[in-house]
Structure formats: C-alpha cells, structure tokens
N, C-alpha and C positions, 0 to 999 in steps of 0.2 A: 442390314437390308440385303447384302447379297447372299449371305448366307440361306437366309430365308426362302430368295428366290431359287436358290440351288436346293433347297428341301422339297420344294412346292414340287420342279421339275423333277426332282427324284420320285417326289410320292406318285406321278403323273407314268411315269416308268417304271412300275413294279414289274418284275417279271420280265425285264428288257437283256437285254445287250447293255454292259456297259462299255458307253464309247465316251471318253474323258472330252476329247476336244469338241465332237456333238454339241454335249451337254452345256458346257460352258460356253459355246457361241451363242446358242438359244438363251441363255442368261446373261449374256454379254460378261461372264468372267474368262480370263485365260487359263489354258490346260494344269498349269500345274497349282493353281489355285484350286482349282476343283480338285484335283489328286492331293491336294490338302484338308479339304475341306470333306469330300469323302473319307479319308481316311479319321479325320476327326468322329466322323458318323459314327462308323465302324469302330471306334478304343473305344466310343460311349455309346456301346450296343442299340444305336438306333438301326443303322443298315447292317443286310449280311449280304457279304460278297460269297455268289455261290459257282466253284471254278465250274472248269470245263472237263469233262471225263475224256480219254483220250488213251489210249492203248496202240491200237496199230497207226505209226509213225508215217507211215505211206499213203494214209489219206487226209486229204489235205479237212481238217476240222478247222472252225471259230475258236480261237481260244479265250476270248474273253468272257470274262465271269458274268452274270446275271444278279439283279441287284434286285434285293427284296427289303423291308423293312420287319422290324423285331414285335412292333404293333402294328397291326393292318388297322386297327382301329383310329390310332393316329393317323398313321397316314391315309385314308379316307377323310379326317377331320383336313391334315394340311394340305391335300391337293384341291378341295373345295368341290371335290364332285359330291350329289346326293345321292348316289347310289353304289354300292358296291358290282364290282363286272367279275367277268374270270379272272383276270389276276391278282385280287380281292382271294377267289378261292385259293388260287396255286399257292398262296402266300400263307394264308390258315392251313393249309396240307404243310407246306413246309414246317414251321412254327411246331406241331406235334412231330413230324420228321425229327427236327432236331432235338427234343423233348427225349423221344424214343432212345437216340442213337447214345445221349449224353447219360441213360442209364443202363448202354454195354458196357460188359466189365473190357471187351475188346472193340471201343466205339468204331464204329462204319464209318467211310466217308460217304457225305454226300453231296453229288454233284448234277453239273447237267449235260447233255450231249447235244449236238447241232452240225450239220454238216454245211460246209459252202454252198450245194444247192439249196440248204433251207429247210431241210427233215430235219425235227427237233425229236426231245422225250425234256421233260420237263425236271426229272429228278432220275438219279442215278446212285441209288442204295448201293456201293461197294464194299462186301465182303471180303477175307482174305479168299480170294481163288473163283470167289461168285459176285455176279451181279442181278440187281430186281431194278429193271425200268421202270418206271411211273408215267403217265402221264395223266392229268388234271383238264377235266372238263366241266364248267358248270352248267352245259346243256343239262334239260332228263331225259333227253333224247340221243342214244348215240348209235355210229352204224358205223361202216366200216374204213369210211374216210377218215374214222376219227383216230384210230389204228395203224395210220401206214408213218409214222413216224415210231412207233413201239417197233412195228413189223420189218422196216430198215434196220433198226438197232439191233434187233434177234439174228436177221442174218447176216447182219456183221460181227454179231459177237457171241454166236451159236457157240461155243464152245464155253463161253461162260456162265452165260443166263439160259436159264430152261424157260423162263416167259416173262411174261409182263402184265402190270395190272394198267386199268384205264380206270381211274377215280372218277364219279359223275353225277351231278344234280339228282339224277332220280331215283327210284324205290326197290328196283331191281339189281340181283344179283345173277350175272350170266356169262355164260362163254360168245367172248366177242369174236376170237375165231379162234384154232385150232391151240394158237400159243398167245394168247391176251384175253383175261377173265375182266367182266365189267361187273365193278364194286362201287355204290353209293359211299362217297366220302366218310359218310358220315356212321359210316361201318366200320371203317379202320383207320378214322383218324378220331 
C-alpha cells in the first residue's frame, strides 16, 4: 500500500522537481523510504531521473533531477486523472529523446536546466562541446512568453548553443524569435 501510494504521487508529479522528503510527507512515508523506493522505480525502468544541466558554477541553479516515468500511459492509468495535460507531453518528447540518444554511436546527455528564480527549459540535448535547448509545450498556440526560459538559457550559454527549439501542440512550423524555431512535436518526435 505504501508503495502504491508513492507511485500514484509520482505519477501526479511528472515533469516535477524531485524533492524526496515533499514527496514522502504527502504520503505519510519517511525520506529515505522514498529514496528507496524511488530508487526501486528507477533499477525496474519505470521512472527516469532526469539531472540538472549545470556548467557555469557561479550561478547558483536547482540541482535536483525531474522525475518522469518510462510509460506515460501508465502513469496516466496510476495517477487516476482522465485526461492527459502538458506533462503527459513533455514526458512522450522525452521517451523519443531517449530513444534517439541510445542510438548515438556517441550517446548525448540529456538533461534539464532551471535556475533559483524559476526560468526553466525542459530538456537539455548535451553534445561534446554543443548544446540544443528544448522546451515542450502542449498549447497550438505559442508566443513569446513561452520562449523566455529558452531565451535565458541562450544568453547564458551563448557560447554553446546557437538556438533552441519550442516543441508545441499545433500545425505550424516557425521562427519564434530571432534564436528559438517553433516545431509541432509531432515533427520531430
């Protein structure tokens, strides 16, 4: 039973921050019970812990990983919601993500970024020497709010990445601004 309930909560959390001790109050287990029990997930490829991208040491990032599961289909069944939401998609972007990477003959990492005020990118393609930002939207509608967490991580890390794409619900393919192309998901995943 507790276990279950720590799945139900995981599946509830796709796309989150994993915070160990959170998690485990809200289910009434203790911290290192869930960092057991997580980890359990994780040897039997239900969750994947996705780290934290991190390069320049002087600004102070989240390092904790974001916790996705290996079927979104399941976990849509175990969290009990009836509808799939965005992190439903981020999680199917991911899923081909890793697909892709595990047939480089030199596999990529892939990670996330987030800074202490809260600018995120969802996915963080690392090459030796280059990086490709992601971010994942299931709006069809996107504009340019939906870009200033790409557009943070570009001029933080201009020297690596020449742009970034924005994955999004809708039917269009276009430049969302100068350095961030808007790609229907379901183009390149």
């Amino acid at each position: 039973a507790d276990f279950r309930r720590l799945m139900r909560a995981a599946c509830l959390r796709i796309g989150g921050l994993v915070n160990e001790a959170d998690l485990g109050r809200d289910v009434g287990l203790s911290q290192p019970q869930v960092h057991r029990f997580l980890n359990l997930m994780e040897v039997s490829y239900q969750v994947i812990r996705v780290p934290a991208f991190a390069v320049n040491r002087t600004r102070r990032l989240i390092k904790a990983p974001k916790l996705y599961w290996s079927d979104v289909a399941l976990a849509l069944y175990l969290s009990g919601e009836e509808a799939p939401r965005g992190a439903h998609l981020e999680n199917l972007v991911l899923a081909d993500l890793l697909v892709w990477r595990d047939l480089q003959p030199r596999p990529p990492e892939i990670l996330h970024w987030r800074t202490a005020t809260g600018l995120e990118v969802d996915f963080v393609v690392e090459t030796p020497g280059r990086v490709l930002p992601i971010e994942v939207k299931a709006s069809t509608r996107v504009g340019l709010e939906d870009a200033k967490g790409l557009e943070a991580f570009l001029d933080e890390y201009a020297d690596l990445a020449d742009g970034g794409l924005l994955l999004h619900g809708g039917a269009d393919t276009f430049p969302l601004t100068r350095r961030v192309l808007a790609v229907p998901w379901w183009r390149v995943c």
